[in-house]
C-alpha positions in Angstrom: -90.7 129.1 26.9 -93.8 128.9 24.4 -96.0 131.9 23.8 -98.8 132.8 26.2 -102.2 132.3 26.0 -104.5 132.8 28.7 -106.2 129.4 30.4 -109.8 129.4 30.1 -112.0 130.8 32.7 -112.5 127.9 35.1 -108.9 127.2 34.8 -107.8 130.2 35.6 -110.1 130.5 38.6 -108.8 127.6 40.2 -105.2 129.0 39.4 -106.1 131.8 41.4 -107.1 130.0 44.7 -103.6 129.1 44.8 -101.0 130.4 46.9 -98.4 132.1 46.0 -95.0 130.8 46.9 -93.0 132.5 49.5 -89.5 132.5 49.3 -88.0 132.4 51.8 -89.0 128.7 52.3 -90.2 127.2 54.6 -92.9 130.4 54.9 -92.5 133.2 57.2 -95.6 132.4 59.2 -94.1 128.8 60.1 -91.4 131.2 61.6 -90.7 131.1 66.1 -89.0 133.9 68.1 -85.4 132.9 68.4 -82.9 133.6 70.6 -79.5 133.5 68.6 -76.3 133.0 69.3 -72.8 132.6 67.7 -73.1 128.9 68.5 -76.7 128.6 66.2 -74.6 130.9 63.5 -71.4 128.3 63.5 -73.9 125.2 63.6 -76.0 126.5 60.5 -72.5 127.5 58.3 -70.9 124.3 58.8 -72.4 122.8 55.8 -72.3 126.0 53.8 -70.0 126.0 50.6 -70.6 129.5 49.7 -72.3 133.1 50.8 -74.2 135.4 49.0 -74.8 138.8 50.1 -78.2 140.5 50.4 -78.4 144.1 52.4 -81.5 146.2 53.4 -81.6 149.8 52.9 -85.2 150.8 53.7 -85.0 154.5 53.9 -87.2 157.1 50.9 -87.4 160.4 50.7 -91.2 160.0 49.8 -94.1 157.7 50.3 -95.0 155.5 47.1 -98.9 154.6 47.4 -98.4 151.3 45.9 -95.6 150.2 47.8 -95.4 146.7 49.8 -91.9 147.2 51.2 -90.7 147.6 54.5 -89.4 150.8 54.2 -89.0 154.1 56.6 -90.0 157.2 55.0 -87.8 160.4 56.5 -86.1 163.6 55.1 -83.9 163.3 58.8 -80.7 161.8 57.5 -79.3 161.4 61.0 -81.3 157.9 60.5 -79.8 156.5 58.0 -76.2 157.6 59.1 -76.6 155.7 62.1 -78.4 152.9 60.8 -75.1 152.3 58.4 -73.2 152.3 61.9 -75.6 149.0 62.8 -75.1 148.0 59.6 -71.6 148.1 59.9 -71.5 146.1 63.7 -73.8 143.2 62.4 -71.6 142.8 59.3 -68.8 142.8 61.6 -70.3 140.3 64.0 -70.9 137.9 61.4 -67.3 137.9 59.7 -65.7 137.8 63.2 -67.5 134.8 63.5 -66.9 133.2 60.1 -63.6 134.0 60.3 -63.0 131.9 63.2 -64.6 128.6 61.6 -62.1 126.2 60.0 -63.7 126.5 56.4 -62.2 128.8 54.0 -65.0 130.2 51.4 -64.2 132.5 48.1 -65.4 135.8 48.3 -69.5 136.1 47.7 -70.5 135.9 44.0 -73.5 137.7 44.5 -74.3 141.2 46.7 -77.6 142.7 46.7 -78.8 146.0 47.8 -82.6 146.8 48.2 -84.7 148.9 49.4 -86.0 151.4 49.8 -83.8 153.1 48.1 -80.3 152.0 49.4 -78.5 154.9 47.6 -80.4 157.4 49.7 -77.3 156.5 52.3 -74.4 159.4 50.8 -71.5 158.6 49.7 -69.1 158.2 53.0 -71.9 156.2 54.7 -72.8 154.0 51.7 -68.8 153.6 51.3 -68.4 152.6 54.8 -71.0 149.8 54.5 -69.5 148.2 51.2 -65.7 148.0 52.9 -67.0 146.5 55.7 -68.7 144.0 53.3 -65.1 143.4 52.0 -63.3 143.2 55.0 -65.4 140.8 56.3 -66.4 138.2 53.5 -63.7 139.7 50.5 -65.0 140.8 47.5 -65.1 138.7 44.1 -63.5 139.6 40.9 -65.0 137.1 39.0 -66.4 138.6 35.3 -70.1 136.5 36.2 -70.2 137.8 39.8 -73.7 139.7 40.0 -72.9 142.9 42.1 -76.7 144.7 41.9 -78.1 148.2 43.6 -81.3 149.4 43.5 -81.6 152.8 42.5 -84.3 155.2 42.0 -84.0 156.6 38.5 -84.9 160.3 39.6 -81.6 160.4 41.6 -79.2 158.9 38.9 -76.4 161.5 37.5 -72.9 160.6 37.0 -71.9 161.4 39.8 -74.1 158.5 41.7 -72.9 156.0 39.1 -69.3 156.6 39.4 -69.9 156.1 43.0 -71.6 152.9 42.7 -69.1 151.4 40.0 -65.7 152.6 42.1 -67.6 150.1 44.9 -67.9 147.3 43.1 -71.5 146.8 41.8 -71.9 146.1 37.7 -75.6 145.9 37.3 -78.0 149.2 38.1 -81.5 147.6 38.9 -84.7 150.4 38.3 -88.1 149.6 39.7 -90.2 151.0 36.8 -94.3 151.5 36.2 -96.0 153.4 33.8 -95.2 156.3 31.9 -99.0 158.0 32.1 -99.1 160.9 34.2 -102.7 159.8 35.5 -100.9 156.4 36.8 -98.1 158.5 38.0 -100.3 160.7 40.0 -102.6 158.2 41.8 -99.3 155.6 42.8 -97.1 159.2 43.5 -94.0 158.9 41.9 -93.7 161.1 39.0 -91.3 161.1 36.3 -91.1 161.1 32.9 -89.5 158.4 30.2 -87.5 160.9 29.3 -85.6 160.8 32.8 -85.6 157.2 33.1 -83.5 157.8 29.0 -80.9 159.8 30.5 -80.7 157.8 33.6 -79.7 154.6 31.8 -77.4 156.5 29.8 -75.5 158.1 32.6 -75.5 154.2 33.9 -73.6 153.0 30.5 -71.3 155.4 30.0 -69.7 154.8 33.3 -68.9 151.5 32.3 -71.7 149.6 33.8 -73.6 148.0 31.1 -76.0 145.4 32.9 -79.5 147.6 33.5 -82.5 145.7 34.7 -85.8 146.7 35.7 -89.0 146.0 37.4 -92.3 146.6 35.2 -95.2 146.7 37.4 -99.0 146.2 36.1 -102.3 146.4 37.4 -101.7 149.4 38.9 -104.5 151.8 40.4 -105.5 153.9 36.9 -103.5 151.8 34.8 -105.1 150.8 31.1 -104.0 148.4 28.4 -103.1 151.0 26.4 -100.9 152.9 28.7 -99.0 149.6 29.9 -98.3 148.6 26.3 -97.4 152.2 25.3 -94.9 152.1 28.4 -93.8 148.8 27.7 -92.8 149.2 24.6 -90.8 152.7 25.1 -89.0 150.9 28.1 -87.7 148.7 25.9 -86.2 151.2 23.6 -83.6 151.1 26.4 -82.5 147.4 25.6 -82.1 146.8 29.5 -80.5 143.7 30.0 -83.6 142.0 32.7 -86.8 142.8 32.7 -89.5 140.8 35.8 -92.9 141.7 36.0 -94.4 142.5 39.3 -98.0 142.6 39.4 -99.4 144.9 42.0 -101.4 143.1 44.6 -103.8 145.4 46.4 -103.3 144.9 50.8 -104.2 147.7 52.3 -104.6 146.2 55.6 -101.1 144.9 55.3 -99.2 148.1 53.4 -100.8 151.3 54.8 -99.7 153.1 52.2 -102.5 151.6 49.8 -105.0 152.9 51.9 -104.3 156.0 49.8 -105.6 154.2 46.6 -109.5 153.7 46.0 -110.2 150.4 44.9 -112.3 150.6 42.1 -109.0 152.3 40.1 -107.5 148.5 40.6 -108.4 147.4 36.4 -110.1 144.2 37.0 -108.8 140.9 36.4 -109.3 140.5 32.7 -107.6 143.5 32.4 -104.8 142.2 34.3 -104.6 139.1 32.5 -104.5 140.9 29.4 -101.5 143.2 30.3 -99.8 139.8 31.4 -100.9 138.3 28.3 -99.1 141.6 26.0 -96.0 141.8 28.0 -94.9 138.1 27.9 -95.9 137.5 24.1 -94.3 141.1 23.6 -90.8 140.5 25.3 -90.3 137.2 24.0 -91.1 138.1 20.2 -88.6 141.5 21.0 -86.0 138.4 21.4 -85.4 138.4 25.2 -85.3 135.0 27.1 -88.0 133.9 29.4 -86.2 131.9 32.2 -89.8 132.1 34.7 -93.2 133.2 34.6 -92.4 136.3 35.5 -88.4 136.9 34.1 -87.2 138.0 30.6 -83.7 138.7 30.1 -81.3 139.5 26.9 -79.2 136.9 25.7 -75.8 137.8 26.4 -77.1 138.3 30.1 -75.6 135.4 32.4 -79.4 134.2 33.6 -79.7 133.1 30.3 -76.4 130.7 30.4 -77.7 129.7 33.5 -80.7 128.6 32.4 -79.3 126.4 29.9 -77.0 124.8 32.1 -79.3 124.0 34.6 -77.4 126.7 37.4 -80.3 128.7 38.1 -81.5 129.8 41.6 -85.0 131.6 43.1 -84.3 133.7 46.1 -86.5 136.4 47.1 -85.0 138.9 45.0 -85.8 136.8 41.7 -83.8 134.7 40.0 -80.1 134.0 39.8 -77.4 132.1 39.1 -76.7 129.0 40.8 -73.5 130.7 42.8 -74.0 129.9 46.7 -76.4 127.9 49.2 -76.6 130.8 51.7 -77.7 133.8 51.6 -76.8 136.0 54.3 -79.1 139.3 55.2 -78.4 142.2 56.9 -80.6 144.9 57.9 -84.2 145.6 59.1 -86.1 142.5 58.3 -84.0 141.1 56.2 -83.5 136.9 55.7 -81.0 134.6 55.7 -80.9 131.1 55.0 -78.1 128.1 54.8 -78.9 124.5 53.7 -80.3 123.9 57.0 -81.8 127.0 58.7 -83.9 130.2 57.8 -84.2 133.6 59.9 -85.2 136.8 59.3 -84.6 139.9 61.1 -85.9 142.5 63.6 -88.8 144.0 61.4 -88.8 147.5 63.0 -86.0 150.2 63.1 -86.2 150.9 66.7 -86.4 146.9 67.8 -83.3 146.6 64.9 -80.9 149.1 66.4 -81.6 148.3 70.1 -80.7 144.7 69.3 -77.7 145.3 67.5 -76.5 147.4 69.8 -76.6 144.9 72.6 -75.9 141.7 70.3 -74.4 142.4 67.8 -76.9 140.8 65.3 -80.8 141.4 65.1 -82.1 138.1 64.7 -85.9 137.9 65.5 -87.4 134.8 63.8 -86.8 131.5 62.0 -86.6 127.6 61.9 -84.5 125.2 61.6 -84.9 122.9 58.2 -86.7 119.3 58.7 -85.2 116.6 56.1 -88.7 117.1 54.7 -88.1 120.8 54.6 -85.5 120.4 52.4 -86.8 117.8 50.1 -89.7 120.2 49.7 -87.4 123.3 49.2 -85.8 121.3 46.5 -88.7 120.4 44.6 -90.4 123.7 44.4 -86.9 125.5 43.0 -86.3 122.4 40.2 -89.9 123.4 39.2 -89.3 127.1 39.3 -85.7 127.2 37.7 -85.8 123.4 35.2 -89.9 123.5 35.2 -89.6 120.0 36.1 -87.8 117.0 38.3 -86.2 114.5 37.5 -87.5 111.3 39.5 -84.0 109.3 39.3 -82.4 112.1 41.0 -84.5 112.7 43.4 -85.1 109.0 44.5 -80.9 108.8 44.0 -80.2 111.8 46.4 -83.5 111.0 49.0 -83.2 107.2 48.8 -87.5 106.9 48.7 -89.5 107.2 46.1 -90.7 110.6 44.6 -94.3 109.6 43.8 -94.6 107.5 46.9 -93.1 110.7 49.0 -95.8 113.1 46.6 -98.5 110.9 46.6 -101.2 113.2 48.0 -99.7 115.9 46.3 -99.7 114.5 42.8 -103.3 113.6 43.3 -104.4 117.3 44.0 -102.5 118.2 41.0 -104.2 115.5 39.0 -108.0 116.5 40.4 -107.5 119.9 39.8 -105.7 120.0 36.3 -105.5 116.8 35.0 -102.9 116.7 32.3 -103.1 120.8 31.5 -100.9 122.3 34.0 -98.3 119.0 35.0 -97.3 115.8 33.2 -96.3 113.0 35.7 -94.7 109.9 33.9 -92.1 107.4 35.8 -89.1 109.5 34.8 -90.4 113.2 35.4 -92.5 115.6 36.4 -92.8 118.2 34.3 -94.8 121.3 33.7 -96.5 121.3 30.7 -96.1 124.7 28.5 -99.6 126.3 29.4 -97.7 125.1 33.2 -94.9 126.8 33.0 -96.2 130.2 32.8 -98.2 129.5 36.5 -95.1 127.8 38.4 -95.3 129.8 41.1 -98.7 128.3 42.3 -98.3 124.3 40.7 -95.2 124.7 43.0 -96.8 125.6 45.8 -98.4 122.1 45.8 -95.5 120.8 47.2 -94.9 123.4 50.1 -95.1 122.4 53.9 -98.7 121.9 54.9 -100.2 124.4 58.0 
């Protein structure tokens, strides 16, 4: 992708009326209460080719001001213990069912563990989850399956990493934010670089050499100066991903930000600015922007993907092109097939009750419209190829893309003109001041209301 330069004000004002894209798609506040049954499961899977594996661990030790996760904060480990035996049951009911369907699926390419922090589970617990993964959907062996765990880097030793790597996983993900202790303080979670050093290295000499992390910016008490410093010693590590997250300031949504005063937010410029370093920075330190918001190394497998046009956007970022369902387990997490999306019960106490008299914990969802998926389609071809190719999508839709798009294109065309997205009779495209705000020129094309 080309280098970054800021749009000018008025651009960048109307950028910022936007909305951002929500994955899942359709959006979570199209969802309606379901009630779900193994006959719903079977009738979404049927045209399912292949599963990917996404598990919610929301347990921490501590409270993280910042934080817009769902997450239960506890030092009573009898919680999580127990919530691995739910964990356990809804895997279970799932393969049970699968199992008993005619199609025969390889083992999921791609397992996710988030939090949270899912290794605050011990070892026994966190070892009973993972086999019951592999009893019920197999495991692969395949050299680009993407097994990832989030870890906190303050709990890493060998010890943890041997664990992890005797289950299975080969890529260590860190959520990371800045190395000032004034930043640190405010946001509270403290540690120092040097930590984060031995960490990674503890990671790597167990064998597992795929390390990726999440940098965080405009954070409460955050300056240009200390993001850059901690930018640049963070990639002393040479971790193999790197995605930007920048912090968005809810407090009426995450509680825990109630905890930060407002006027230590830096102000938009200042934002912009730290956006502005850290792309121009990562890509002239020779890692691969394949998004807006994702670098990664070249010998990591996003970057093949991106070149052969396999790549995928899911809510935990980008990935290769290796399944069309994804199916979620835990509190609130989401699952979605080529024809349904659901999400699940979003507090502990509603999430063990169900399970324990279902089997699953299903709360929410829809089913997929023909116009769903048409739009689904579009907004990941403009997230993953930064463009669409009309022929294709007039040869796989049978109607016309800028007939289908016409009020859409139009409100791309008043808005932007020809600055953002370049519309011709073969493609769409993003132009390369576009690209970097895909995200919200893609949410042109969501589901009205």
């Amino acid at each position: 992708m080309p280098a970054f330069t800021p749009p000018k004000a008025d651009l960048l004002a109307r950028l910022s009326t936007c909305p951002t894209l929500q994955v899942p798609y359709p959006p979570i506040e199209t969802f309606k209460e379901l009630e779900f049954q193994a006959e719903d499961l079977e009738k979404h899977l049927r045209a399912s080719q292949s599963f990917a594996i996404h598990l919610h661990i929301p347990f921490c030790k501590e409270l993280c001001n910042y934080c817009n996760c769902n997450i239960v904060v506890t030092r009573q480990y009898g919680l999580a213990a127990q919530y691995a035996d739910y964990l356990k049951q809804e895997i279970q009911w799932y393969g049970q069912i699968i199992k008993g369907m005619s199609q025969k699926r390889l083992p999921p390419k791609q397992i996710y563990f988030g939090g949270g922090t899912p290794t605050f589970l011990l070892a026994d617990d966190l070892r009973r989850v993972t086999y019951e993964i592999e009893n019920s959907f197999g495991v692969s062996h395949a050299v680009d399956r993407d097994y990832c765990i989030e870890t906190d880097p303050r709990t890493v030793d060998t010890e943890l990493v041997s664990l992890v790597k005797s289950l299975g996983f080969n890529r260590i993900h860190f959520g990371v934010e800045d190395f000032s202790t004034q930043v640190q303080q405010v946001i509270n979670r403290k540690y120092t670089f040097e930590k984060l050093k031995q960490s990674t290295s503890d990671v790597r000499s167990q064998g597992i050499q795929s390390v990726s992390f999440d940098v965080t910016f405009g954070l409460p008490q955050q300056s240009l100066g200390s993001f850059m410093s901690s930018l640049k010693q963070l990639l002393k590590l040479s971790p193999s991903r790197v995605v930007l997250r920048k912090y968005h300031h809810n407090p009426k949504i995450f509680t825990s930000q109630s905890l930060i005063d407002i006027e230590s937010v830096p102000e938009d410029k200042t934002v912009m600015e730290m956006r502005t370093f850290a792309i121009n920075h990562l890509q002239s330190s020779g890692y691969c922007a394949i998004g807006p918001d994702c670098f990664v190394s070249n010998d990591d497998p996003l970057c093949d993907a991106t070149k052969s046009g396999r790549l995928q956007w899911t809510q935990h970022g980008y990935v290769p092109d290796v399944a069309d369902t994804v199916i979620g387990f835990g509190l609130s997490a989401i699952s979605s097939t080529p024809s349904a999306v659901w999400q699940n019960q979003l507090g502990l106490r509603d999430y063990t009750r169900q399970v324990r008299s279902y089997g699953h914990s299903v709360y929410r969802g829809t089913e997929l419209s023909v116009d769903d998926q048409i739009r689904k389609e579009i907004t990941q071809r403009l997230l993953c190829n930064l463009e669409v190719n009309k022929e294709e999508f007039e040869s796989r839709w049978k109607t016309s893309f800028d007939h289908y798009f016409a009020k859409e294109l139009s409100n791309l065309e008043q808005e932007f003109g020809q600055q953002m997205v370049i519309s011709n009779q073969q493609k769409l495209r993003l132009t390369p001041s576009g690209q970097w705000f895909a995200n919200q020129l893609a949410s042109y094309f969501r589901r009205a209301g």
